[in-house]
C-alpha positions in Angstrom: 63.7 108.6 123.0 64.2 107.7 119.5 65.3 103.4 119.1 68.7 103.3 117.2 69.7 99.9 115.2 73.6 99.2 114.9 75.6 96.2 114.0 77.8 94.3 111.8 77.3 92.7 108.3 80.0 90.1 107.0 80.6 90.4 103.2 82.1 87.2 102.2 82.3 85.3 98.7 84.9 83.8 96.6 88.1 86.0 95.4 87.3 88.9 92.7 83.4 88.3 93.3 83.4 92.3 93.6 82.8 92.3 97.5 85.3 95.4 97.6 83.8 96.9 94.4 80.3 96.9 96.3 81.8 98.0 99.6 83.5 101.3 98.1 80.5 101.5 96.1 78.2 101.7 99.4 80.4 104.0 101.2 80.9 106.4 98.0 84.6 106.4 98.3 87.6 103.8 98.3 87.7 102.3 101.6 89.1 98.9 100.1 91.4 97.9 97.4 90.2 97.0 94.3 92.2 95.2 91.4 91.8 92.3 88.3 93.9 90.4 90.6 92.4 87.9 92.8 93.5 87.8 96.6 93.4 91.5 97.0 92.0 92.2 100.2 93.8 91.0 103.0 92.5 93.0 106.0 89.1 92.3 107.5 88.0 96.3 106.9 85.1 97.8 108.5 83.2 100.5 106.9 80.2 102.2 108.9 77.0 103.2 106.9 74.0 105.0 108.1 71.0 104.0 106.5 68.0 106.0 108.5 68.3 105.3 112.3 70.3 102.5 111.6 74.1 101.6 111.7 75.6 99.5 109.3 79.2 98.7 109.8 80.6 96.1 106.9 83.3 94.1 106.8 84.8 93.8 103.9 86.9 90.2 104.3 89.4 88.6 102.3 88.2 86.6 99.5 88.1 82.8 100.2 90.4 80.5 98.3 92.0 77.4 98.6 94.7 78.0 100.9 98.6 77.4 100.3 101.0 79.5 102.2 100.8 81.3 105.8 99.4 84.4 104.7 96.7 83.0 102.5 95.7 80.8 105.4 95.5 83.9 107.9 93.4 85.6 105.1 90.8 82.6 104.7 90.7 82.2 108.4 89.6 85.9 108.7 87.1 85.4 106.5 85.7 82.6 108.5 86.0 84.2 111.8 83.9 87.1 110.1 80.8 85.1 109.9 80.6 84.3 113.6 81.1 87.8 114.3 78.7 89.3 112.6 74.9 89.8 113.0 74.4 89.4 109.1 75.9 87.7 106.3 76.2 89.0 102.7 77.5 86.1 100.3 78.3 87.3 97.1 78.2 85.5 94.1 79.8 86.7 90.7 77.3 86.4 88.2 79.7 85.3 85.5 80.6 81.9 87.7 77.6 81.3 89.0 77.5 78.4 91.8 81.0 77.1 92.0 82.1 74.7 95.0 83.5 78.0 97.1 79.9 79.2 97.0 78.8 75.6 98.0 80.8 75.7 100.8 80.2 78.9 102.1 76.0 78.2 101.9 76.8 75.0 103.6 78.3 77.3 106.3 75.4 79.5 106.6 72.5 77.1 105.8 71.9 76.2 110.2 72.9 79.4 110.8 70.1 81.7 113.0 71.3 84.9 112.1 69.7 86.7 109.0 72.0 86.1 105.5 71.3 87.4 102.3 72.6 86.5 98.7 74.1 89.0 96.8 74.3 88.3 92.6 76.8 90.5 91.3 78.4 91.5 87.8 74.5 91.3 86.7 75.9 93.9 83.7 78.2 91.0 82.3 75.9 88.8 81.7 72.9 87.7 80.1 70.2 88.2 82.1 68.4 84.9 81.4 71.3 83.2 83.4 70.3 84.9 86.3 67.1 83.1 87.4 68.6 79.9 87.7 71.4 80.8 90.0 68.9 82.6 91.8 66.9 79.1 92.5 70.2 77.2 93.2 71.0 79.3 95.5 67.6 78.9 97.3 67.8 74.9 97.3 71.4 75.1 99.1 70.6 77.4 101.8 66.9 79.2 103.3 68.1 83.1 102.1 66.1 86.0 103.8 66.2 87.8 100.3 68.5 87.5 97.2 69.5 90.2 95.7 70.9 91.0 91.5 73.3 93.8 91.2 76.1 95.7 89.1 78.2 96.7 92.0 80.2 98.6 88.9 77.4 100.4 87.7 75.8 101.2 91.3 72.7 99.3 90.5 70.6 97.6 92.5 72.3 98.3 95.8 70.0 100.8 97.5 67.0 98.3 98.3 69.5 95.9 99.6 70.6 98.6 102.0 67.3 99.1 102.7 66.6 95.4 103.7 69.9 95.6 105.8 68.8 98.3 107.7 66.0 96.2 108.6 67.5 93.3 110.1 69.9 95.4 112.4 69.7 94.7 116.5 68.4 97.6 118.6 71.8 98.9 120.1 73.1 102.2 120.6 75.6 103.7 118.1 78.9 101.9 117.8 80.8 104.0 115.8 80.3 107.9 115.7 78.1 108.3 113.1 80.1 110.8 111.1 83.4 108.1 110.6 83.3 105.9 107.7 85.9 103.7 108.5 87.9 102.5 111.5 91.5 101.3 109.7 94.2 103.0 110.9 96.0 105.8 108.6 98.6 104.2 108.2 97.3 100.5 107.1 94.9 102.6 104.8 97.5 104.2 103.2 99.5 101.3 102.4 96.8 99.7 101.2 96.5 102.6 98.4 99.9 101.8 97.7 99.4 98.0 97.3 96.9 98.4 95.1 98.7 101.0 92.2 101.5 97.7 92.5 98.6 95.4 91.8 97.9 97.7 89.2 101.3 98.3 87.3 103.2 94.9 87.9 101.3 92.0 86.3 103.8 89.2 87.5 102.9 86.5 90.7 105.1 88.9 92.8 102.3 91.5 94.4 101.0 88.1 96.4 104.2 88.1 97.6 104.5 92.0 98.6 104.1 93.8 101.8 103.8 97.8 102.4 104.2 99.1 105.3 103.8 103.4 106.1 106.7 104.1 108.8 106.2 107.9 109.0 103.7 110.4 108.3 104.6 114.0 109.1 103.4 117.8 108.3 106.0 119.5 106.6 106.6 123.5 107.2 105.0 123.7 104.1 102.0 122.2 105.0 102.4 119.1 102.5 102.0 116.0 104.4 105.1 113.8 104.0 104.6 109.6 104.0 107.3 107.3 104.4 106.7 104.3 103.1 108.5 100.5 102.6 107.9 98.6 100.5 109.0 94.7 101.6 109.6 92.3 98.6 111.2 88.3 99.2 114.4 88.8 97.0 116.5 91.0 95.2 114.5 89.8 91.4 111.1 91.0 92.8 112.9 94.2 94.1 113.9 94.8 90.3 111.1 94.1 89.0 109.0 96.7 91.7 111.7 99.3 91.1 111.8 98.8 87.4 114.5 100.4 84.5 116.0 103.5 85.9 113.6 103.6 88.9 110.4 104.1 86.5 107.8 101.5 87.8 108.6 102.4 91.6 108.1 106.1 90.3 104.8 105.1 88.4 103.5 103.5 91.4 104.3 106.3 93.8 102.7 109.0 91.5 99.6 107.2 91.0 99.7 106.2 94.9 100.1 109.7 95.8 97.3 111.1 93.4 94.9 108.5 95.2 95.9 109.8 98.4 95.8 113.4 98.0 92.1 112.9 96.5 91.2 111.0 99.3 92.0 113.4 101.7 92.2 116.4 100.4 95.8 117.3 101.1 98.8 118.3 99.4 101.4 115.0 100.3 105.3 114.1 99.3 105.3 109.7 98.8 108.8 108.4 99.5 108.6 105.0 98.3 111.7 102.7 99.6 112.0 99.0 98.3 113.6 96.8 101.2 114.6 92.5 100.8 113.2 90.7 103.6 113.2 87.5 102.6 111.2 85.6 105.6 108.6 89.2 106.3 105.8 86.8 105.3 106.8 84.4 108.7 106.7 87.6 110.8 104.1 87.8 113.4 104.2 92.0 113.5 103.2 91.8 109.8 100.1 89.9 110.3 98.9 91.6 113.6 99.5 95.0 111.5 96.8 93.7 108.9 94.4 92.6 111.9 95.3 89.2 110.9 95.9 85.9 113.1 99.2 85.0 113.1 99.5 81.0 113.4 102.8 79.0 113.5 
């Protein structure tokens, strides 16, 4: 009988390092949001690759950050609890920083670790490439690397050998996702997610960190067009202006573009109804942060 490999590789690094870039990258589709904004990701996402006889399943987890309300600490805390999890670590580093105290941290984290990590040097195409060397040998001083890798996440270089290596350093274990899914968030979470992101996109003030989407209702229609219902939770009635915009336009912007990703990535006709709601304490609600797969601590 044939030996299969299968198990779980953390992706971690500092906010906007690319680690959701990379993952969507991997998989060949979006799986994770991606946006200029830092803080994106907030859900611990798991994306399954098969790379030969072996199973990778990522996580993709929030970027790590200096903590200063609930939510960001639930987000940095499931980035931490990641790492123990896992049974390999990819740190990512963001080429155009280079070694900045997060990534100090983090390697501090992994240096006494036993299981295999690898570095990942990323944004390799915004740089010079004479600035890559030395991070490379910081990076080997602060913590004993199985490999270290340079990469355009972008541009879809460089990724396939570190696949390969991956593969490599999976534990002999039967299959723990069917090998035909590619991910293993809910529906609903996923498409709120695509939603989050086209706000992330169109409104450029501090209010999407501060913005919760939630999908109540997904239905087939008689006409076969899949119908979402969708809320979308804001802290006061200023940030519900500013998502709803003159005459409705932004909320209408964001649904269209919303909708467009979702009917791509499924391949179905679909009807968004996008509803704005004030909730001014949603981010001190326990249901919100066990929806994201985050730990809700008082």
């Amino acid at each position: 009988m044939k030996k299969t490999h299968s198990g779980f590789i953390a992706i971690i690094g500092p906010t906007n390092a690319g680690k959701s870039t990379l993952l969507n990258q991997i998989m060949g589709q979006k799986v994770s949001i991606v946006s200029h904004k830092v803080q994106t990701t907030r859900t611990r996402i798991r994306a399954v690759k098969m790379v030969n006889d072996a199973q990778l399943i990522f996580v993709d987890t929030p970027g790590v950050f200096k903590p200063a309300r609930r939510l960001d600490r639930a987000m940095v805390g499931a980035a931490m609890d990641a790492i123990g999890d896992a049974d390999a670590v990819l740190l990512i580093v963001d080429a155009k920083h280079g070694i900045t105290a997060t990534i100090k941290e983090l390697t501090g984290k992994l240096a006494n670790s036993k299981m295999p990590f690898f570095a990942v040097i990323n944004k390799t195409d915004a740089v010079k490439k004479e600035t890559l060397l030395p991070i490379a040998a910081e990076l080997t001083e602060l913590a004993p690397f199985r490999e270290i890798f340079m990469i355009s996440a972008l541009k879809n270089d460089g990724i396939t050998p570190l696949l390969k290596s991956l593969a490599t350093v999976m534990p002999e274990s039967p299959y723990l996702f069917d090998p035909r899914d590619q991910t293993d968030v809910p529906d609903t979470l996923y498409l709120a997610e695509l939603t989050r992101e086209k706000i992330y996109k169109y409104v450029h003030q501090e209010l999407p960190y501060r913005i919760h989407v939630v999908t109540e209702k997904v239905e087939t229609a008689p006409d076969g067009v899949l119908e979402i219902y969708q809320k979308i939770v804001v802290a006061n009635d200023n940030h519900k202006k500013i998502v709803v915009g003159k005459g409705g336009a932004q909320l209408q912007q964001i649904g269209t573009a919303a909708r467009h990703d979702m009917q791509d990535q499924w391949g179905v006709n679909a009807r968004l109804h996008l509803f704005v709601r004030v909730e001014k304490d949603w981010e001190n609600k326990r249901e919100n942060y066990e929806e994201q797969g985050l730990e809700f601590k008082k």
